[in-house]
KEFIKE-247383 format. One line per field, with one value per atom (N, C-alpha, C, O): y, z, x; residue number from 1. Coordinates in nm, 3 decimals, padded with zeros to 5 digits, always signed. Last residue first. Example, Ala and Ser with C-alpha at 12.3 -4.5 7.8 and 13.67 -1.06 7.14 Angstrom:
BEGIN
y = -00.225 / -00.106 / +00.003 / +00.114 / -00.569 / -00.450 / -00.330 / -00.332
z = +00.708 / +00.714 / +00.787 / +00.804 / +00.780 / +00.780 / +00.780 / +00.846
x = +01.285 / +01.367 / +01.290 / +01.341 / +01.319 / +01.230 / +01.320 / +01.424
num = 2 / 2 / 2 / 2 / 1 / 1 / 1 / 1
***
This chain:
BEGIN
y = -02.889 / -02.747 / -02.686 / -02.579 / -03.068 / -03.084 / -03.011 / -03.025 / -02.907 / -02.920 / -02.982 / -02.953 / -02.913 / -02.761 / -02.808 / -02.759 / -03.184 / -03.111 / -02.983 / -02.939 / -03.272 / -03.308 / -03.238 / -03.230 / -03.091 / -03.025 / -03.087 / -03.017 / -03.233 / -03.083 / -03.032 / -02.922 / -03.470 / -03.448 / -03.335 / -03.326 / -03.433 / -03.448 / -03.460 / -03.453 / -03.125 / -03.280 / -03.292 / -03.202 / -02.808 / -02.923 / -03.048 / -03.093 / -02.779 / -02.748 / -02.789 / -02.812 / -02.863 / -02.971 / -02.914 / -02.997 / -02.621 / -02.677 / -02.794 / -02.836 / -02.460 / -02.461 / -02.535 / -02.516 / -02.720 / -02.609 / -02.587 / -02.664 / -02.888 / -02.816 / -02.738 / -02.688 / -02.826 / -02.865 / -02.806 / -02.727 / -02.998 / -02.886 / -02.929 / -03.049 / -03.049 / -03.083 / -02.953 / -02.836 / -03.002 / -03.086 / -03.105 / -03.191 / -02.742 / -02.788 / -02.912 / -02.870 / -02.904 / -02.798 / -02.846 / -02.951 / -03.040 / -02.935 / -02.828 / -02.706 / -03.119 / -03.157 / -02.998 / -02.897 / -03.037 / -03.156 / -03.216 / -03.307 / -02.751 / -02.825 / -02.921 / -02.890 / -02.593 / -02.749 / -02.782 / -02.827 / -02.333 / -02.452 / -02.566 / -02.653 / -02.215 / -02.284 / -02.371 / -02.480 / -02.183 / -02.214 / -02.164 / -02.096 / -02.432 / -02.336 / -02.306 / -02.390 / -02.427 / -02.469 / -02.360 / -02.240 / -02.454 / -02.408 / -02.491 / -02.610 / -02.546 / -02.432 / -02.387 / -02.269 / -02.748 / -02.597 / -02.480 / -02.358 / -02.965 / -02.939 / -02.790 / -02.714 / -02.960 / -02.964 / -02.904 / -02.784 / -03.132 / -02.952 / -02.968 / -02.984 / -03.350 / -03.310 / -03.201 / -03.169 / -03.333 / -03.360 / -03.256 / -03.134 / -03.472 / -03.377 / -03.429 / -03.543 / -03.583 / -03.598 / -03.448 / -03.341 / -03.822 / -03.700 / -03.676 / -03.731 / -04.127 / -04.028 / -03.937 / -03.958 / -04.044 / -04.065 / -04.039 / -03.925 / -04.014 / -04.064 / -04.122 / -04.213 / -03.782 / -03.902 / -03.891 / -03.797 / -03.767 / -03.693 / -03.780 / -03.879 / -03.769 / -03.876 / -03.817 / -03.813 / -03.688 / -03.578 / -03.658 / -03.585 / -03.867 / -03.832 / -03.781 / -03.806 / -03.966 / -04.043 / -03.991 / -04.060 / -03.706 / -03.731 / -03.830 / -03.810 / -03.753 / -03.629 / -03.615 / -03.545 / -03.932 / -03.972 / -03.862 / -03.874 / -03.889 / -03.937 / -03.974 / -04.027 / -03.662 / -03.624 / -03.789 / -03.769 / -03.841 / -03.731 / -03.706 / -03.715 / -04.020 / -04.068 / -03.978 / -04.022 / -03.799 / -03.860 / -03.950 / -03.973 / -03.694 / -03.599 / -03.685 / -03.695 / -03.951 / -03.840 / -03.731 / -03.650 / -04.023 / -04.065 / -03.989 / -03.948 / -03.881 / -03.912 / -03.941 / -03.860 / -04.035 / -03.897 / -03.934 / -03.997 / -04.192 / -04.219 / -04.086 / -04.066 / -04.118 / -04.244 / -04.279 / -04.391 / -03.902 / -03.868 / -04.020 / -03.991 / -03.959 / -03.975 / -03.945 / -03.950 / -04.155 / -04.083 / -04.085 / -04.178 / -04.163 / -04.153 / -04.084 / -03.990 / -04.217 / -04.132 / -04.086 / -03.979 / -04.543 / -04.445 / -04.346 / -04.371 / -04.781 / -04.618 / -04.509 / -04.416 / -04.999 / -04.969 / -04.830 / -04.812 / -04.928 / -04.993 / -05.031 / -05.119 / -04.739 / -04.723 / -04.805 / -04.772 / -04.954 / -04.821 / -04.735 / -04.656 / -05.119 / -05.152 / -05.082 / -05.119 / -04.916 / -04.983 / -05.040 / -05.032 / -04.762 / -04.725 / -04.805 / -04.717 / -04.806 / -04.903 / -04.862 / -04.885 / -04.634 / -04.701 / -04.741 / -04.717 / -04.704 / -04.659 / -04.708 / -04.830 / -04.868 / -04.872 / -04.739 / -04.671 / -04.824 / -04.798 / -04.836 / -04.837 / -04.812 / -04.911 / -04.944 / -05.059 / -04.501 / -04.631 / -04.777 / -04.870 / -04.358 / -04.315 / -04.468 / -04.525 / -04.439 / -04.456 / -04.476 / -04.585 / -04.281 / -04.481 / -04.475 / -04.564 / -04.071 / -04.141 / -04.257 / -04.348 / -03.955 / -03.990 / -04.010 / -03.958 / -04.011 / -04.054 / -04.086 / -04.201 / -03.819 / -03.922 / -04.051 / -04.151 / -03.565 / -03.633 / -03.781 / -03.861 / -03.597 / -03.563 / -03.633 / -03.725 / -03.573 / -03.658 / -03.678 / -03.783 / -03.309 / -03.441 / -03.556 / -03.606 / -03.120 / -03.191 / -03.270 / -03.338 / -03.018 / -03.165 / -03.233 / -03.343 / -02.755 / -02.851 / -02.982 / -03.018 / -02.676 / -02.672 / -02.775 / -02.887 / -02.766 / -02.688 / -02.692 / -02.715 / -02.920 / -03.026 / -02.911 / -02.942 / -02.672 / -02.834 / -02.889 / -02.899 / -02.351 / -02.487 / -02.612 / -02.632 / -02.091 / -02.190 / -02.333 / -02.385 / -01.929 / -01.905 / -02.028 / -02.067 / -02.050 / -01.993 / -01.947 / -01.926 / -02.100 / -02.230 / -02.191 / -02.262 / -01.883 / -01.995 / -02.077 / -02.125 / -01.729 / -01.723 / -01.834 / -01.846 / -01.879 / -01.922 / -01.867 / -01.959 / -01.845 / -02.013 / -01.969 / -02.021 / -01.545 / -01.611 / -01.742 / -01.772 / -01.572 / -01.505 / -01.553 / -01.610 / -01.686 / -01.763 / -01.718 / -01.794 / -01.570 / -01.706 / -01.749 / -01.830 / -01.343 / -01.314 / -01.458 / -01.469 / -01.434 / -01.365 / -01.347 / -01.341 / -01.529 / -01.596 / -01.568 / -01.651 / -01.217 / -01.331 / -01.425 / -01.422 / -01.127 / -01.070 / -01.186 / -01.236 / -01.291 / -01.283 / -01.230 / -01.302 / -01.235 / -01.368 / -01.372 / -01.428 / -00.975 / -00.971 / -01.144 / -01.168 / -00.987 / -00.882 / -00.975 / -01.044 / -01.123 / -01.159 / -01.118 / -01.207 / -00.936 / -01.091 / -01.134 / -01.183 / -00.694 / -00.680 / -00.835 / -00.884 / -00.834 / -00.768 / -00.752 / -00.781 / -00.868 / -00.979 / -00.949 / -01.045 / -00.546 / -00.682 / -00.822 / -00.863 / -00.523 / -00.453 / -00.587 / -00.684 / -00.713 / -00.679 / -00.641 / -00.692 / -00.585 / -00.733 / -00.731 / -00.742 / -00.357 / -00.384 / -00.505 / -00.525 / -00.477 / -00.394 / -00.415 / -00.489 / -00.609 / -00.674 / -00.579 / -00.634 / -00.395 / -00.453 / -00.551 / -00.609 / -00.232 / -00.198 / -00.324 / -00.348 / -00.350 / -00.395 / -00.340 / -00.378 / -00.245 / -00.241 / -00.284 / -00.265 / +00.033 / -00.116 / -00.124 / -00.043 / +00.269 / +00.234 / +00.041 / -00.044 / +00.310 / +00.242 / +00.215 / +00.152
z = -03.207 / -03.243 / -03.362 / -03.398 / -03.169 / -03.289 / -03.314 / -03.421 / -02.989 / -03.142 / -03.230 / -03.350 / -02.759 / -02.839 / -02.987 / -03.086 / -02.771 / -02.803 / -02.842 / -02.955 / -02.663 / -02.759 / -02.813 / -02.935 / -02.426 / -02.584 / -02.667 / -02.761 / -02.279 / -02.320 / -02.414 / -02.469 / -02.254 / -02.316 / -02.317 / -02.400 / -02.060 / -02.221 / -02.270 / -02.392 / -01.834 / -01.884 / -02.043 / -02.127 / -01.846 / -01.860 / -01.917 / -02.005 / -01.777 / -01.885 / -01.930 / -02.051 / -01.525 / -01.597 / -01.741 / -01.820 / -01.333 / -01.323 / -01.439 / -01.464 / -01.326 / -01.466 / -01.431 / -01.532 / -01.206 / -01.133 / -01.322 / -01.417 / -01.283 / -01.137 / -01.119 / -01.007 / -01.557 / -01.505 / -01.339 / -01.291 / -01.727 / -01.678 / -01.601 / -01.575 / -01.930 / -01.892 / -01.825 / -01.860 / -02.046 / -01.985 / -01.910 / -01.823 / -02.307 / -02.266 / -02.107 / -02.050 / -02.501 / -02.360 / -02.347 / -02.373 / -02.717 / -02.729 / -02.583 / -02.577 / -02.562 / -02.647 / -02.630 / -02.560 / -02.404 / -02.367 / -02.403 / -02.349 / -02.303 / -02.390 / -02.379 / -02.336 / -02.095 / -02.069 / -02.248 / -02.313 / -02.129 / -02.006 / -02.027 / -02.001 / -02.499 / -02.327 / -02.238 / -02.252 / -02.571 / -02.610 / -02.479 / -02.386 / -02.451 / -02.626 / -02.626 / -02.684 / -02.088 / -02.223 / -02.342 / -02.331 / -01.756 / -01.900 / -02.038 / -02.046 / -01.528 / -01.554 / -01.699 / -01.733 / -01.555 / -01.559 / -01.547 / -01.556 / -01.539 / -01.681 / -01.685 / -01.760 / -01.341 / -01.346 / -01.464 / -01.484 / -01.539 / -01.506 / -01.484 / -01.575 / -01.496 / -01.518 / -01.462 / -01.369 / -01.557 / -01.462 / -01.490 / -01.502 / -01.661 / -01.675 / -01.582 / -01.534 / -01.806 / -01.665 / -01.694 / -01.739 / -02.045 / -01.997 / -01.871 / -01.846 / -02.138 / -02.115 / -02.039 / -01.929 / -02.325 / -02.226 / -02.156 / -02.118 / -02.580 / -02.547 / -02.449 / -02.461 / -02.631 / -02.528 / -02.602 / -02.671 / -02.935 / -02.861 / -02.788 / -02.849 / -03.162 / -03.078 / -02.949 / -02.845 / -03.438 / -03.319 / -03.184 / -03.085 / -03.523 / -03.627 / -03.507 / -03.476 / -03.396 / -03.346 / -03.464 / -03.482 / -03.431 / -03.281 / -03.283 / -03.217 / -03.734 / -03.659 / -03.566 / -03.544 / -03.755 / -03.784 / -03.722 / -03.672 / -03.562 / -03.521 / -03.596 / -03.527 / -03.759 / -03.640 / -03.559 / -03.509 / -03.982 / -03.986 / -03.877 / -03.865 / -03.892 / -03.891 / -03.981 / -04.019 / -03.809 / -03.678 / -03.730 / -03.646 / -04.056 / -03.946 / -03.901 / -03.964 / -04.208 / -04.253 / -04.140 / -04.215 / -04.070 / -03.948 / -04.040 / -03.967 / -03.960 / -04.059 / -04.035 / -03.951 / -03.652 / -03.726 / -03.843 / -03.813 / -03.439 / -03.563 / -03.676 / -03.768 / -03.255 / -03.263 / -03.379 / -03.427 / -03.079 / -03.226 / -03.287 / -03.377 / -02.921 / -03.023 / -03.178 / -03.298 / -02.693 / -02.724 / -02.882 / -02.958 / -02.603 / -02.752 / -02.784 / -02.862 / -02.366 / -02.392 / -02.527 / -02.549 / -02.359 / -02.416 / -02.442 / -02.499 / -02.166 / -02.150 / -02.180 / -02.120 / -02.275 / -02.301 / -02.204 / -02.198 / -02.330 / -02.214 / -02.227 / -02.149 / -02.515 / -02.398 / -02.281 / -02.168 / -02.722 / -02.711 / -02.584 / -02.542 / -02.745 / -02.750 / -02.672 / -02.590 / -02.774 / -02.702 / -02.629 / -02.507 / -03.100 / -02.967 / -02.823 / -02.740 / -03.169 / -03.174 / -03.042 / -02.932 / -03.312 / -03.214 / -03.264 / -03.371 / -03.601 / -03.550 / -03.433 / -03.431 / -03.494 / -03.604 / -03.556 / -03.463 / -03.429 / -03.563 / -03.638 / -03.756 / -03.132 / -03.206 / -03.348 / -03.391 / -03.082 / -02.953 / -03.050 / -03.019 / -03.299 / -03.274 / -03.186 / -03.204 / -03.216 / -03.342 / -03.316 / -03.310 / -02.988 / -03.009 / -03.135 / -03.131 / -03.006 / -02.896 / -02.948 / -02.959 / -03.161 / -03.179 / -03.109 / -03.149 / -02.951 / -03.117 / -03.147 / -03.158 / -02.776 / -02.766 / -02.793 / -02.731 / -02.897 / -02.876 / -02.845 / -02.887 / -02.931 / -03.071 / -03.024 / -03.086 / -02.622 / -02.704 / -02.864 / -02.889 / -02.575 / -02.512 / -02.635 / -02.726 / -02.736 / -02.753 / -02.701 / -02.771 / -02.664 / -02.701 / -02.761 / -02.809 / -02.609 / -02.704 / -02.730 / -02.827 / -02.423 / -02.549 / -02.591 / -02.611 / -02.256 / -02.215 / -02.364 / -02.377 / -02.391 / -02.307 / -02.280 / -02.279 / -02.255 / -02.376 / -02.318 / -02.195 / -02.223 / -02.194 / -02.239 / -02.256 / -02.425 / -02.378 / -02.348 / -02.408 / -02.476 / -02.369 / -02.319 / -02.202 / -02.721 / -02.575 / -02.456 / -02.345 / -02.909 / -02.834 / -02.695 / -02.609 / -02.947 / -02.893 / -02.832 / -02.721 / -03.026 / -02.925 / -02.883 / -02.765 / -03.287 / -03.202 / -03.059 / -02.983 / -03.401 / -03.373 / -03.263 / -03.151 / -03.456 / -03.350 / -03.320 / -03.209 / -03.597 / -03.459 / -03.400 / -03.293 / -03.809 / -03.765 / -03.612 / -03.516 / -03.940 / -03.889 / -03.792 / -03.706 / -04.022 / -03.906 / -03.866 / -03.745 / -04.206 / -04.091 / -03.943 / -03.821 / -04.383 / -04.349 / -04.240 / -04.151 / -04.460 / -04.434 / -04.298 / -04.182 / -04.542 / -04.419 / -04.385 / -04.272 / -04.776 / -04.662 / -04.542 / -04.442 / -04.929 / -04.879 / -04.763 / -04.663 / -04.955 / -04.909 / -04.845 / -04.724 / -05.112 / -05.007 / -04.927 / -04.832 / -05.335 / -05.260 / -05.169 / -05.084 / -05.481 / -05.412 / -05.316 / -05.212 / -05.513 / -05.394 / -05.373 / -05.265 / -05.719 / -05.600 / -05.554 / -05.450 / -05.921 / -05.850 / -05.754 / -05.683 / -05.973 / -05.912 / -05.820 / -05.707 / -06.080 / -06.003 / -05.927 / -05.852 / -06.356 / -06.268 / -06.080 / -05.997 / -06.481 / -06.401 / -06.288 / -06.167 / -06.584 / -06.450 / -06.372 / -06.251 / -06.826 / -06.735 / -06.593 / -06.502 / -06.958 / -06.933 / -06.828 / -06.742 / -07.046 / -06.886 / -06.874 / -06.767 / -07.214 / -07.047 / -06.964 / -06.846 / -07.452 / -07.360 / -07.216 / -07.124 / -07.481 / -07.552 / -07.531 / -07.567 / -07.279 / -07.301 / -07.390 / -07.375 / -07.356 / -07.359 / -07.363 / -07.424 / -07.181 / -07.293 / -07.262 / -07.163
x = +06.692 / +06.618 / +06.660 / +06.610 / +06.945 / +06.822 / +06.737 / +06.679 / +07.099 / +07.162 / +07.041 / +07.034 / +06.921 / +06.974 / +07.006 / +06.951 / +06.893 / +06.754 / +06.829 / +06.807 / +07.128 / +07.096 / +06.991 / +07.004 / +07.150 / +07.277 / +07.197 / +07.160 / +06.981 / +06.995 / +07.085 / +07.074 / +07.091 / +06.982 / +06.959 / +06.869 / +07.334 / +07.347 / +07.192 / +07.207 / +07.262 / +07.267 / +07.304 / +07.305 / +07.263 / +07.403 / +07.398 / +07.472 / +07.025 / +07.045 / +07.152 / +07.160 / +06.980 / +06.975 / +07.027 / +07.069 / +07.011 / +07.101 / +07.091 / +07.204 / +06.750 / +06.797 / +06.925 / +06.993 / +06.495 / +06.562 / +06.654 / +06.635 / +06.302 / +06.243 / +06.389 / +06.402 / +06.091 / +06.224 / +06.193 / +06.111 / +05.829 / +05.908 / +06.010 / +06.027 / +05.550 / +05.651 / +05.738 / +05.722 / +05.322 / +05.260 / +05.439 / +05.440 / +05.148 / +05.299 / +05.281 / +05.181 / +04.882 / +04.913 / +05.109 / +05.167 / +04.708 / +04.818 / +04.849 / +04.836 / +04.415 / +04.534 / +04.636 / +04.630 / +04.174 / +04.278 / +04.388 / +04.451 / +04.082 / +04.115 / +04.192 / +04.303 / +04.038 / +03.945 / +03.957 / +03.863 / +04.224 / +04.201 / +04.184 / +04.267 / +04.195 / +04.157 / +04.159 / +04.105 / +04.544 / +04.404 / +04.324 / +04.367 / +04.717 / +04.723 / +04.630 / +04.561 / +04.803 / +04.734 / +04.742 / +04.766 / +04.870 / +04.932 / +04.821 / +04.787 / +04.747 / +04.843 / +04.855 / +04.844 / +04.581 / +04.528 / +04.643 / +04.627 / +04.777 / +04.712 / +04.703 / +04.765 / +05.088 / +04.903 / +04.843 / +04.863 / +05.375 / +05.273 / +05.119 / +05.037 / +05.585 / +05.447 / +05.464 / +05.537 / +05.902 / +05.817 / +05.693 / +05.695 / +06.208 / +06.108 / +06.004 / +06.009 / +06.511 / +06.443 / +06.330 / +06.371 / +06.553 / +06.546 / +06.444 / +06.337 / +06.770 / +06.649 / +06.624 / +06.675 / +07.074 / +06.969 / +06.843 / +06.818 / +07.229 / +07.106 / +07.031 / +06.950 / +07.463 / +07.389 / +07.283 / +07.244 / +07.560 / +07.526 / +07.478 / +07.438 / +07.765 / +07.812 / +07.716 / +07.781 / +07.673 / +07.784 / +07.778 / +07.791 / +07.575 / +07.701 / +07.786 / +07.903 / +07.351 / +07.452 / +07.601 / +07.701 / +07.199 / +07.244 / +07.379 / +07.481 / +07.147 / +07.260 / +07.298 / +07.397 / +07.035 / +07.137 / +07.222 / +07.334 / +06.800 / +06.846 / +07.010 / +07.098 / +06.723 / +06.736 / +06.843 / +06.954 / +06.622 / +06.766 / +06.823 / +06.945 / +06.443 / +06.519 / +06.688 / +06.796 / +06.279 / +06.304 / +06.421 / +06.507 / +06.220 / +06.244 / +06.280 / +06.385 / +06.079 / +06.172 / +06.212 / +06.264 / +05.787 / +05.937 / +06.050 / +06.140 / +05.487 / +05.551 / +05.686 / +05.724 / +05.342 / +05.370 / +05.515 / +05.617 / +05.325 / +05.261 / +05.269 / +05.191 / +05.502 / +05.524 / +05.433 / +05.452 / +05.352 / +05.396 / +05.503 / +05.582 / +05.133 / +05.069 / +05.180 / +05.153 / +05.411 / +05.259 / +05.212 / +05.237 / +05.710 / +05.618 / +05.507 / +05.491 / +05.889 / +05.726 / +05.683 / +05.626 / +06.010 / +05.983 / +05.837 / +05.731 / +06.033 / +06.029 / +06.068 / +06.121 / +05.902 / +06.049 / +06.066 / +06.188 / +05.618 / +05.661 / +05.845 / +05.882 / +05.644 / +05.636 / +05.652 / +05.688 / +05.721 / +05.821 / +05.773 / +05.857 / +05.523 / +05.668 / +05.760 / +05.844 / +05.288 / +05.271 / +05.398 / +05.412 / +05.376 / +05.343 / +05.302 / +05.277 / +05.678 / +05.551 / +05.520 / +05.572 / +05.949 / +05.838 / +05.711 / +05.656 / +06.151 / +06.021 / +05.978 / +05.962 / +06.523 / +06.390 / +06.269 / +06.311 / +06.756 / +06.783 / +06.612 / +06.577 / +06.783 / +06.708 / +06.731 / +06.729 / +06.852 / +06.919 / +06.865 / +06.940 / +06.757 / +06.905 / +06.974 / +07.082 / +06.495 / +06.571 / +06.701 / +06.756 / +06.447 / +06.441 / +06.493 / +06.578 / +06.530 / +06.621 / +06.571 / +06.653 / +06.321 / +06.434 / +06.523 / +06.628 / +06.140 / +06.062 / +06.230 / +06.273 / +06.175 / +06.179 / +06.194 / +06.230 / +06.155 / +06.293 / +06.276 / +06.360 / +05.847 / +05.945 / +06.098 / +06.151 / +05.797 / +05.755 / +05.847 / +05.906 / +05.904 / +05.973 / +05.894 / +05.960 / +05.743 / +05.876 / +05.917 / +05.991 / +05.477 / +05.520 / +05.669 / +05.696 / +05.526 / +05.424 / +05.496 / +05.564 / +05.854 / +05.751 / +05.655 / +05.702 / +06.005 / +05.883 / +05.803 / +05.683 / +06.177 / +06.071 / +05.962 / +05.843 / +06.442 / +06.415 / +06.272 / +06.261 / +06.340 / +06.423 / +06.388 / +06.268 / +06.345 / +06.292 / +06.412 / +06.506 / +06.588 / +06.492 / +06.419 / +06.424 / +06.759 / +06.841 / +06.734 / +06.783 / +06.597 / +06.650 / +06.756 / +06.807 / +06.492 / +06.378 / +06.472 / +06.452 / +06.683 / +06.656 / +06.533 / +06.502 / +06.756 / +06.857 / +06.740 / +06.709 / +06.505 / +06.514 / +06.642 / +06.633 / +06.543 / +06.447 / +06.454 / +06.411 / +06.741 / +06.772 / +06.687 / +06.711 / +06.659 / +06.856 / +06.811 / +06.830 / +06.491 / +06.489 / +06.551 / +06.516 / +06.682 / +06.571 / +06.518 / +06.498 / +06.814 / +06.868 / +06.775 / +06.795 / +06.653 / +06.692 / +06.735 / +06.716 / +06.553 / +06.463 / +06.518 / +06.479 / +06.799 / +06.669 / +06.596 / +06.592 / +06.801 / +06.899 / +06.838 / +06.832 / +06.600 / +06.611 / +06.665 / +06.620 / +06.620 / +06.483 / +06.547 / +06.539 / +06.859 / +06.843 / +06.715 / +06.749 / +06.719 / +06.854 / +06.851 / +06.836 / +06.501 / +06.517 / +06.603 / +06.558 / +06.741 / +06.631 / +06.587 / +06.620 / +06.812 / +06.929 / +06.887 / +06.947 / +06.655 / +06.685 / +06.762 / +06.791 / +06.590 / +06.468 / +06.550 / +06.525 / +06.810 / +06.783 / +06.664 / +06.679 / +06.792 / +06.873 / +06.912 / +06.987 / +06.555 / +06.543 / +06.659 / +06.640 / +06.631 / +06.571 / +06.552 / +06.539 / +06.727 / +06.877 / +06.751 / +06.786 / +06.551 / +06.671 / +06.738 / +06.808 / +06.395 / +06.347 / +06.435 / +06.418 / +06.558 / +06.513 / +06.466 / +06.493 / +06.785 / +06.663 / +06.662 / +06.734 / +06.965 / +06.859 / +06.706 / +06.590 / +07.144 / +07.131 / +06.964 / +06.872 / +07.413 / +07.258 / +07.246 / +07.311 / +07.699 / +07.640 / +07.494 / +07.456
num = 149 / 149 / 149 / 149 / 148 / 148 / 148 / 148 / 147 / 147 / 147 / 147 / 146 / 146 / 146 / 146 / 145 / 145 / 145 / 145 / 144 / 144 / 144 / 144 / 143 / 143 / 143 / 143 / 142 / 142 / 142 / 142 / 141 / 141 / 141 / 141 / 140 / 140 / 140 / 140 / 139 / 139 / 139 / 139 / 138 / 138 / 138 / 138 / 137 / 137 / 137 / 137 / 136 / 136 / 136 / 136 / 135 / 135 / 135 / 135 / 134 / 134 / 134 / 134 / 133 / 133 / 133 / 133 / 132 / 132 / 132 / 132 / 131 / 131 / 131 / 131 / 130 / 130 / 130 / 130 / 129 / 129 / 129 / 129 / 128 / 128 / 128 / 128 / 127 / 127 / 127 / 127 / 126 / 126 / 126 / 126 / 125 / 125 / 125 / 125 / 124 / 124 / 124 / 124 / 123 / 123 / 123 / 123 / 122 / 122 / 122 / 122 / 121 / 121 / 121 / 121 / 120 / 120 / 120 / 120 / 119 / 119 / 119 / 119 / 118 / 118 / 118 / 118 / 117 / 117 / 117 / 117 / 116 / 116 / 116 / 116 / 115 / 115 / 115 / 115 / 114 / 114 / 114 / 114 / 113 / 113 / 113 / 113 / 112 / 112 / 112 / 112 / 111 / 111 / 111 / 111 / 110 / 110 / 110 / 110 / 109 / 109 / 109 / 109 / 108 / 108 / 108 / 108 / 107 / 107 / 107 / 107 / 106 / 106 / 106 / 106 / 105 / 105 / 105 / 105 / 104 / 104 / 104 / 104 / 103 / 103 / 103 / 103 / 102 / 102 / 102 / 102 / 101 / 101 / 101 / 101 / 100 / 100 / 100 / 100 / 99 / 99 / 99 / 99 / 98 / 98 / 98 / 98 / 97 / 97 / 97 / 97 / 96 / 96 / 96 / 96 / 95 / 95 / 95 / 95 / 94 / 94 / 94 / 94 / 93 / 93 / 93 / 93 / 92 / 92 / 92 / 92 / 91 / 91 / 91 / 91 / 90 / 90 / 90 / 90 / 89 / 89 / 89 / 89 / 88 / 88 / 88 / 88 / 87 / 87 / 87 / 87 / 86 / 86 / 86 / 86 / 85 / 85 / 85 / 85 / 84 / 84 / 84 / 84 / 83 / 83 / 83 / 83 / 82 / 82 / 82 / 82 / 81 / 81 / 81 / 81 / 80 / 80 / 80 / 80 / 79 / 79 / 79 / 79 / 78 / 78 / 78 / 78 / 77 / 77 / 77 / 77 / 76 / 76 / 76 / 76 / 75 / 75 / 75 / 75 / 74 / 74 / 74 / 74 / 73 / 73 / 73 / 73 / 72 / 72 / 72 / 72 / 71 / 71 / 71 / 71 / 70 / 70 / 70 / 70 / 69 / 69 / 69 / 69 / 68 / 68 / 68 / 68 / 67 / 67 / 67 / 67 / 66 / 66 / 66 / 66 / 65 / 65 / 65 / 65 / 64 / 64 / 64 / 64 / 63 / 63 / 63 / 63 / 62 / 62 / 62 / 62 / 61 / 61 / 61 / 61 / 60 / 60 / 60 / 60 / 59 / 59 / 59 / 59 / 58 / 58 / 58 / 58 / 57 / 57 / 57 / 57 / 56 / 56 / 56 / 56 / 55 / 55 / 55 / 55 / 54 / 54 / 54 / 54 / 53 / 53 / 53 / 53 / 52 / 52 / 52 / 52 / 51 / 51 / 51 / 51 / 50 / 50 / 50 / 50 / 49 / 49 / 49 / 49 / 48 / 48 / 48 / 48 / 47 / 47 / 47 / 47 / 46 / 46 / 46 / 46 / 45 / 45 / 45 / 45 / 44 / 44 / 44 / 44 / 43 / 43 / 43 / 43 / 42 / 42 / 42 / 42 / 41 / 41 / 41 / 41 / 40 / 40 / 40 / 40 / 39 / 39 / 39 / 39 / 38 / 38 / 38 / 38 / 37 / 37 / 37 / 37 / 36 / 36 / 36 / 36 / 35 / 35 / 35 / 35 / 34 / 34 / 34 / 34 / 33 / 33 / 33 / 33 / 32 / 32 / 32 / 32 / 31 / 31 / 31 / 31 / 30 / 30 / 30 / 30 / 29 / 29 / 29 / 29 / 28 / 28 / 28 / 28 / 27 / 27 / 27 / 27 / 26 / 26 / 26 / 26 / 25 / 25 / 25 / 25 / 24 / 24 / 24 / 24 / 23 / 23 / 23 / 23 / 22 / 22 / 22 / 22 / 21 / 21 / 21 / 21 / 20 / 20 / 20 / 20 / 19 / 19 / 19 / 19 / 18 / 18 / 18 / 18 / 17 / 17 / 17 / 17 / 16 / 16 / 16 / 16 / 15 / 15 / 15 / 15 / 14 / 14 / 14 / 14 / 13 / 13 / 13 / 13 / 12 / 12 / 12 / 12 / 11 / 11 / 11 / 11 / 10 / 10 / 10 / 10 / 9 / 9 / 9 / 9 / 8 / 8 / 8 / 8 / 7 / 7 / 7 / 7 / 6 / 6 / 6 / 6 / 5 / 5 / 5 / 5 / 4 / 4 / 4 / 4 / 3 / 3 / 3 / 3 / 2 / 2 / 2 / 2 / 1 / 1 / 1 / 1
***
């Protein structure tokens, strides 16, 4: 059967490639977030300890750090203790839904000049954290950061 409208029958076609194109899409998200979160180890990244941290005081407080409060608590907050809190207070409902520890995480400074985004003698955005062996990937602050990645 002739249809009367052509560009009614192509739209068709159009939106079956949208779909296609989404799913690729999405598929390809799925692989690289899963391999980010199967290579890199929790804390090596830009400032994630800081982000988990943000939500360990929630998750342990039910409020926002106060950057001053929340470090001398020993929490490593830093500068994201002022970063918009919609993220920190999902993240934290999803730590305490799947009953995940909240203990604080063992990491250990990186001499600056090792690692930076950029150049060297930039003073922001450098990874600043590391593990000294992969036996920690067990701890419960390591599932918790896998499952909030």
């Amino acid at each position: 059967m002739l249809t009367a409208n052509p560009a009614a029958a192509n739209r068709g076609g159009a939106s079956q490639a949208s779909r296609i194109g989404l799913l690729l899409t999405i598929a390809a998200f799925v692989a690289m977030a899963g391999a980010w979160n199967m290579l890199v180890p929790p804390f090596e990244g830009l400032d994630e300890l800081e982000h988990f941290e943000v939500v360990r005081h929630v998750a342990s407080t039910g409020r926002l750090p106060v950057h001053d409060v929340a470090d001398a608590a020993g929490y490593r907050v830093r500068q994201e203790a002022s970063q918009p809190p919609l993220y920190y207070y999902l993240a934290a409902g999803w730590t305490r839904l799947l009953a995940l520890p909240l203990v604080q995480p063992v990491a250990h400074e990186v001499p600056a000049q090792l690692v930076a985004c950029g150049s060297e003698y930039v003073p922001y955005n450098k990874a600043v954290w590391r593990h000294r062996d992969s036996s920690q990937r067990s701890l419960g602050w390591s599932r918790c950061v896998g499952s909030l990645r």
